[in-house]
Chimera marker file (.cmm) of the C-alpha trace (Angstrom):
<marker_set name="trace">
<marker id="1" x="55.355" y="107.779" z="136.760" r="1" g="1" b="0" radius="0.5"/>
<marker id="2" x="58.952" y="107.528" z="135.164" r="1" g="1" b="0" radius="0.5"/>
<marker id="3" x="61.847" y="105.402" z="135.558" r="1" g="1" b="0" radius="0.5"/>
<marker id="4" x="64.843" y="107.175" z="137.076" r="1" g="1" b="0" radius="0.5"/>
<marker id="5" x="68.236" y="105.094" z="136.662" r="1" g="1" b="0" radius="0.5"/>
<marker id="6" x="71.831" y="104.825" z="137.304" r="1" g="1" b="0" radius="0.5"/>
<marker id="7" x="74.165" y="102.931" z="135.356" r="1" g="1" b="0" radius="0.5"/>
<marker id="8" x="77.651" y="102.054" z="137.197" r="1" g="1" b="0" radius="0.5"/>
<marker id="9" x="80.747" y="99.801" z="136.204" r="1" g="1" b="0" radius="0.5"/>
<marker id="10" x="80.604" y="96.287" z="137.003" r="1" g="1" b="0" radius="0.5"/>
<marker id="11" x="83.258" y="95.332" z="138.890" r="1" g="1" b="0" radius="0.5"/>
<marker id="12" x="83.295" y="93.451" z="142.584" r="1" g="1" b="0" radius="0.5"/>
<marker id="13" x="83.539" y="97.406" z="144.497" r="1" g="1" b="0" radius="0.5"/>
<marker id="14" x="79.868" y="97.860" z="142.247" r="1" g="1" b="0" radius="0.5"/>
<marker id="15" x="78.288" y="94.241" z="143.143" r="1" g="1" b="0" radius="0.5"/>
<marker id="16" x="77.985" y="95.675" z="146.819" r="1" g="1" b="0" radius="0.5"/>
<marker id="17" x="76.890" y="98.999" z="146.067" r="1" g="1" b="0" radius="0.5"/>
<marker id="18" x="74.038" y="96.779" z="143.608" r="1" g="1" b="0" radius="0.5"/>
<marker id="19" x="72.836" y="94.466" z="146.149" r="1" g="1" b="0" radius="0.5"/>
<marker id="20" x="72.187" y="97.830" z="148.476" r="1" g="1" b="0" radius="0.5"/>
<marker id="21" x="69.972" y="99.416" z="145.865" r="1" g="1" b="0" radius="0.5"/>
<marker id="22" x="68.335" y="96.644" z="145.535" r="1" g="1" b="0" radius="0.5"/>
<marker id="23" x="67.868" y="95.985" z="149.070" r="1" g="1" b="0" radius="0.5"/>
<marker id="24" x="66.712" y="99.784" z="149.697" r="1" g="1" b="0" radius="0.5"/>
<marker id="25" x="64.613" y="99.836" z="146.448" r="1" g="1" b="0" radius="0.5"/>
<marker id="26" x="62.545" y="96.790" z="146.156" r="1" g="1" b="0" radius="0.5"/>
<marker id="27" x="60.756" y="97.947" z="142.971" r="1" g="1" b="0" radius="0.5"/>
<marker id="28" x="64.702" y="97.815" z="140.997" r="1" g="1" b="0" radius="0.5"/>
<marker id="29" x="65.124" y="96.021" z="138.034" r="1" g="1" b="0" radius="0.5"/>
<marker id="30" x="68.318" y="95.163" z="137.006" r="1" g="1" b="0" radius="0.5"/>
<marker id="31" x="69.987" y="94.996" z="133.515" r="1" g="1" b="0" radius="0.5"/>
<marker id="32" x="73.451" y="93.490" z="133.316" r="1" g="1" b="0" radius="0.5"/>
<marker id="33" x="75.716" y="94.057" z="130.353" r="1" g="1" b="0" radius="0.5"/>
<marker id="34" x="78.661" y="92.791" z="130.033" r="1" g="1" b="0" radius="0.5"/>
<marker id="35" x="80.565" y="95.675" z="131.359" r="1" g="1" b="0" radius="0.5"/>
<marker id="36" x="77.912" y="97.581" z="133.579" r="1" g="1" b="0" radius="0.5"/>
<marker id="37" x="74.917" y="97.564" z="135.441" r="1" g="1" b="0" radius="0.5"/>
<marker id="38" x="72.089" y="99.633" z="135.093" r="1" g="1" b="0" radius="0.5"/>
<marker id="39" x="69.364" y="100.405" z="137.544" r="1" g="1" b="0" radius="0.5"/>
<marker id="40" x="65.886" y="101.532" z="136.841" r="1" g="1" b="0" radius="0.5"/>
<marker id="41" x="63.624" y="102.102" z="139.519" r="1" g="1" b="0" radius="0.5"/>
<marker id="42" x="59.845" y="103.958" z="139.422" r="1" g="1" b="0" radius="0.5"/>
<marker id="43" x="60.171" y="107.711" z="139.997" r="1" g="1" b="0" radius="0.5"/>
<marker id="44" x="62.850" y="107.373" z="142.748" r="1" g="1" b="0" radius="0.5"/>
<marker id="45" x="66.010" y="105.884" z="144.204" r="1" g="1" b="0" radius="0.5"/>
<marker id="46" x="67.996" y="106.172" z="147.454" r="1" g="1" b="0" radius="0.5"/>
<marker id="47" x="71.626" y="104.658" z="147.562" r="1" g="1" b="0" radius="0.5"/>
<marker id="48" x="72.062" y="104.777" z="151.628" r="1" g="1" b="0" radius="0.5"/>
<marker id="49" x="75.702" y="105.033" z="153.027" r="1" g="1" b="0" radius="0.5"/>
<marker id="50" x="74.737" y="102.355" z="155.838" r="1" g="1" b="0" radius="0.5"/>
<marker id="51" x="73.303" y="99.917" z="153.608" r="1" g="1" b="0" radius="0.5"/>
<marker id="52" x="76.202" y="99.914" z="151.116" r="1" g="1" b="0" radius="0.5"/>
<marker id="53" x="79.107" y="99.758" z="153.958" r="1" g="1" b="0" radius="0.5"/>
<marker id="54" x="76.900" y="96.774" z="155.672" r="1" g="1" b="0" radius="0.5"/>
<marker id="55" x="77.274" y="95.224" z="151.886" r="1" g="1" b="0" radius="0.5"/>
<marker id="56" x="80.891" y="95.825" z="151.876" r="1" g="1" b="0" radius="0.5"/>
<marker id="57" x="82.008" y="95.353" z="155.619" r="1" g="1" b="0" radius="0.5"/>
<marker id="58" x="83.691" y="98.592" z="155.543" r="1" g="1" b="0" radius="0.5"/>
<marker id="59" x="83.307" y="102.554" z="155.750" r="1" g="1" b="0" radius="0.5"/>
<marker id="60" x="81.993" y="104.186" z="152.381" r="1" g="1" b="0" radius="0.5"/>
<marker id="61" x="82.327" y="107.317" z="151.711" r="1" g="1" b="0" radius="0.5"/>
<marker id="62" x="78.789" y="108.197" z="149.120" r="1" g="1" b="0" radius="0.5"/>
<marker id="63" x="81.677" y="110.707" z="146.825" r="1" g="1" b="0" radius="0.5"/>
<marker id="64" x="83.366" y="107.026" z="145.833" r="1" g="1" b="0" radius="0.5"/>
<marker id="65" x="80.121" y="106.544" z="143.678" r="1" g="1" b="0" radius="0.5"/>
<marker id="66" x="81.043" y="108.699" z="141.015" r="1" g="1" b="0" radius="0.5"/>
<marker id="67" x="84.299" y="106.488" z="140.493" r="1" g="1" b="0" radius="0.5"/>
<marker id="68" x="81.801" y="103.641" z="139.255" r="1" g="1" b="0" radius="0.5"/>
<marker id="69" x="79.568" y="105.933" z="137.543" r="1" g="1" b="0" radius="0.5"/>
<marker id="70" x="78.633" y="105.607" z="133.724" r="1" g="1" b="0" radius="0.5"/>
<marker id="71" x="75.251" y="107.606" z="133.698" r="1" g="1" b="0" radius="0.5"/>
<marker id="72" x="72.187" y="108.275" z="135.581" r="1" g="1" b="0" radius="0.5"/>
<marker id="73" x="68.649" y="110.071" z="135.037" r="1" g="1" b="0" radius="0.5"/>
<marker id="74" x="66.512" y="112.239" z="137.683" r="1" g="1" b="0" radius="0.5"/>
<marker id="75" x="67.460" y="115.127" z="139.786" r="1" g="1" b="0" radius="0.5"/>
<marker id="76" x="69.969" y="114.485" z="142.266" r="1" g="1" b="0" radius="0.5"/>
<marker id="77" x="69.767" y="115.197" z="146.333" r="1" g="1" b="0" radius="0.5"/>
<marker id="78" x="72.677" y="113.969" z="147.903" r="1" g="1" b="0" radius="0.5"/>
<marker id="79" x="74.133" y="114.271" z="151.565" r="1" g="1" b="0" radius="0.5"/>
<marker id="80" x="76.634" y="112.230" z="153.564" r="1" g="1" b="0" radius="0.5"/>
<marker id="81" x="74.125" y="109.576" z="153.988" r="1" g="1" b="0" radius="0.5"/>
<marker id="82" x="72.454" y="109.035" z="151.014" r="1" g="1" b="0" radius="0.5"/>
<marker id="83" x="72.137" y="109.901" z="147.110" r="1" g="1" b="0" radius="0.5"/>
<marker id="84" x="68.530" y="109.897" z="145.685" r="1" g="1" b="0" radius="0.5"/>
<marker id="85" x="67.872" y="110.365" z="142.779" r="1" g="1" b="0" radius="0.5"/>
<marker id="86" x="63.950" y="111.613" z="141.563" r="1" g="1" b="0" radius="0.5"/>
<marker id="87" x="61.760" y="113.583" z="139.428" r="1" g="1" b="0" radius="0.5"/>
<marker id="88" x="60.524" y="115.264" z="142.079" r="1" g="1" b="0" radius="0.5"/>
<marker id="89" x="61.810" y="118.290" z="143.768" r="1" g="1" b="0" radius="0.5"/>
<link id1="1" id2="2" r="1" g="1" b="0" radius="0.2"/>
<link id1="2" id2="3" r="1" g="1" b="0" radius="0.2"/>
<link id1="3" id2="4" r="1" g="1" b="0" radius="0.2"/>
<link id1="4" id2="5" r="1" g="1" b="0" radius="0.2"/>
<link id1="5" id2="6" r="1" g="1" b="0" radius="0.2"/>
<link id1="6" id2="7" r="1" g="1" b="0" radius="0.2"/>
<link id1="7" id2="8" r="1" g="1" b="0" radius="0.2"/>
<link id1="8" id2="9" r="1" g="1" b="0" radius="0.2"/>
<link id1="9" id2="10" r="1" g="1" b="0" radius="0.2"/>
<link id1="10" id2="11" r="1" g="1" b="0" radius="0.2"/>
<link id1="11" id2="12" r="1" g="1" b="0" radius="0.2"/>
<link id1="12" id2="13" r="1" g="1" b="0" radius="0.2"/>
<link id1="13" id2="14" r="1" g="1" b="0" radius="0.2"/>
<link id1="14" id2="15" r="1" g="1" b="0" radius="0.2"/>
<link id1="15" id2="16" r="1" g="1" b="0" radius="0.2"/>
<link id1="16" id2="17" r="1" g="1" b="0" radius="0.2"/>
<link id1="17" id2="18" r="1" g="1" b="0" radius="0.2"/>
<link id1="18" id2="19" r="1" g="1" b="0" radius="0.2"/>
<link id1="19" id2="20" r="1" g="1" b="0" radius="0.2"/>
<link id1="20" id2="21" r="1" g="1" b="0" radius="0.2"/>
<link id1="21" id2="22" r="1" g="1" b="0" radius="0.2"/>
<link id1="22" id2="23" r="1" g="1" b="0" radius="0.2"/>
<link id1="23" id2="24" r="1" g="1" b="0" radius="0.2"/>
<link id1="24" id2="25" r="1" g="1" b="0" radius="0.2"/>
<link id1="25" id2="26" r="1" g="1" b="0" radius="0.2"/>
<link id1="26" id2="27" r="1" g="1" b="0" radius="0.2"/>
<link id1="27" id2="28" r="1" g="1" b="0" radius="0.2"/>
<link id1="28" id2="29" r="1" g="1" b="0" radius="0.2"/>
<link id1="29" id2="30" r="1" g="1" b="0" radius="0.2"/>
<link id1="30" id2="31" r="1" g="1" b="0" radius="0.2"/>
<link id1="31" id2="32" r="1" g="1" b="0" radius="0.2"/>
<link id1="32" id2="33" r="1" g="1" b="0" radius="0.2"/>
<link id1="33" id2="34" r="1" g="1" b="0" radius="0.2"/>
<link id1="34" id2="35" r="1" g="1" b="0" radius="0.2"/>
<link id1="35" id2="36" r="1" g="1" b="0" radius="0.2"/>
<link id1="36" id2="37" r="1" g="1" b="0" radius="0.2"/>
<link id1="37" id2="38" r="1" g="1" b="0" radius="0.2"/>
<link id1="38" id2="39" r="1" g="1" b="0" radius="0.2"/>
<link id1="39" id2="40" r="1" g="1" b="0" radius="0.2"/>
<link id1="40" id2="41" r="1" g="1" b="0" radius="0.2"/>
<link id1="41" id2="42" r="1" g="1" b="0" radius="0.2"/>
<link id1="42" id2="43" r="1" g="1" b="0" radius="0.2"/>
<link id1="43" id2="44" r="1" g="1" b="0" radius="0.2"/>
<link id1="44" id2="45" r="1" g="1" b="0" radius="0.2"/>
<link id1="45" id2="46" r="1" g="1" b="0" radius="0.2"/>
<link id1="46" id2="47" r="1" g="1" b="0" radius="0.2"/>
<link id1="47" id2="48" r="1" g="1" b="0" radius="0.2"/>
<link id1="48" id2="49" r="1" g="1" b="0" radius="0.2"/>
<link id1="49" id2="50" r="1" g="1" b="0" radius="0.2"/>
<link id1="50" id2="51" r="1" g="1" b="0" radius="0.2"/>
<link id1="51" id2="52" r="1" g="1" b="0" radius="0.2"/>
<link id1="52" id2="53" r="1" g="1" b="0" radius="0.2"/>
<link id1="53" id2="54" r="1" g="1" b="0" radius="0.2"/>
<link id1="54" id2="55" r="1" g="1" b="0" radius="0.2"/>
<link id1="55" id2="56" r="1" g="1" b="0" radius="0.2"/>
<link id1="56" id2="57" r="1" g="1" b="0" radius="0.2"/>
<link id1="57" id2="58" r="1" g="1" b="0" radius="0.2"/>
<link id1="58" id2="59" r="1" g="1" b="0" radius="0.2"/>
<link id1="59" id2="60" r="1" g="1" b="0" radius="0.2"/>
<link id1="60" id2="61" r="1" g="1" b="0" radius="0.2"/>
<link id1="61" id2="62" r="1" g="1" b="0" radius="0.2"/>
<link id1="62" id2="63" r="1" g="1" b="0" radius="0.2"/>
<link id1="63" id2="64" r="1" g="1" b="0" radius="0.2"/>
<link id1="64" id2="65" r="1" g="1" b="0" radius="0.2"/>
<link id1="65" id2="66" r="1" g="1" b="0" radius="0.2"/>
<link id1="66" id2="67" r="1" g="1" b="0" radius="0.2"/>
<link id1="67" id2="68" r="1" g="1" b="0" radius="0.2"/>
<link id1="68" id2="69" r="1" g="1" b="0" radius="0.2"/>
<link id1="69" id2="70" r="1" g="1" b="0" radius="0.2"/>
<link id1="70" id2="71" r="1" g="1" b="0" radius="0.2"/>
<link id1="71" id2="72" r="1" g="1" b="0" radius="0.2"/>
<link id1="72" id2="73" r="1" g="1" b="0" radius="0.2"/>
<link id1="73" id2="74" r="1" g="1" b="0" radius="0.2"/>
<link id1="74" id2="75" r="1" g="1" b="0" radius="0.2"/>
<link id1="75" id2="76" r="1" g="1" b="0" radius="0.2"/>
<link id1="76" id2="77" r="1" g="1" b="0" radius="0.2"/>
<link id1="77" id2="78" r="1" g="1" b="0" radius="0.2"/>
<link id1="78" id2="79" r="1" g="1" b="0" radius="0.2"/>
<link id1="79" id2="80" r="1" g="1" b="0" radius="0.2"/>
<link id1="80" id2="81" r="1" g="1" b="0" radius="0.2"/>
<link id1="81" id2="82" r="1" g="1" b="0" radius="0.2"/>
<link id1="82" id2="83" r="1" g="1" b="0" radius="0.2"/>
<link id1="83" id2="84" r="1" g="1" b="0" radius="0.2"/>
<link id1="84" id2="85" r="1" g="1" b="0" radius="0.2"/>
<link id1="85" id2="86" r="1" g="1" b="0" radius="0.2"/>
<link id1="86" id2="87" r="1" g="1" b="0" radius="0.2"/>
<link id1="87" id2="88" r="1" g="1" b="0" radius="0.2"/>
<link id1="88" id2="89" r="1" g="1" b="0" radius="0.2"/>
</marker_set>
């Protein structure tokens, strides 16, 4: 089994969007750097629209993601409601 990841900005907009992969993904381990995050989780990863906007206390639209974005690994599925990322298909 391989790690997929995603490595995003840190900022205060990123610290909510965090705390809901981490609340969605138990198995995440987090590295902080001084100016990102990054994300690893075993073989795959959900970011869920409802978890982030309950993190935020406001509507979140999944697309603002890629304005925090630095890199990620895995194939990507995303919808309205959530953005997984995998190395299955």
């Amino acid at each position: 089994m391989s790690n997929v990841f995603i490595a995003l900005q840190k900022n205060e907009e990123t610290r909510c969007i965090i705390n809901a992969i981490v609340a969605d993904n138990p198995d995440a381990i987090i590295n902080e750097q001084p100016a990102m995050v990054k994300i690893d989780v075993p073989n795959r990863m959900v970011i869920r629209k409802s978890t982030v906007e309950e993190e935020m206390g406001r509507d979140f639209d999944l697309q603002e993601l890629h304005v925090y974005l630095i890199t990620l690994t895995g194939h990507i599925d995303e919808t309205d409601d959530e953005f997984v990322l995998s190395w299955t298909h």
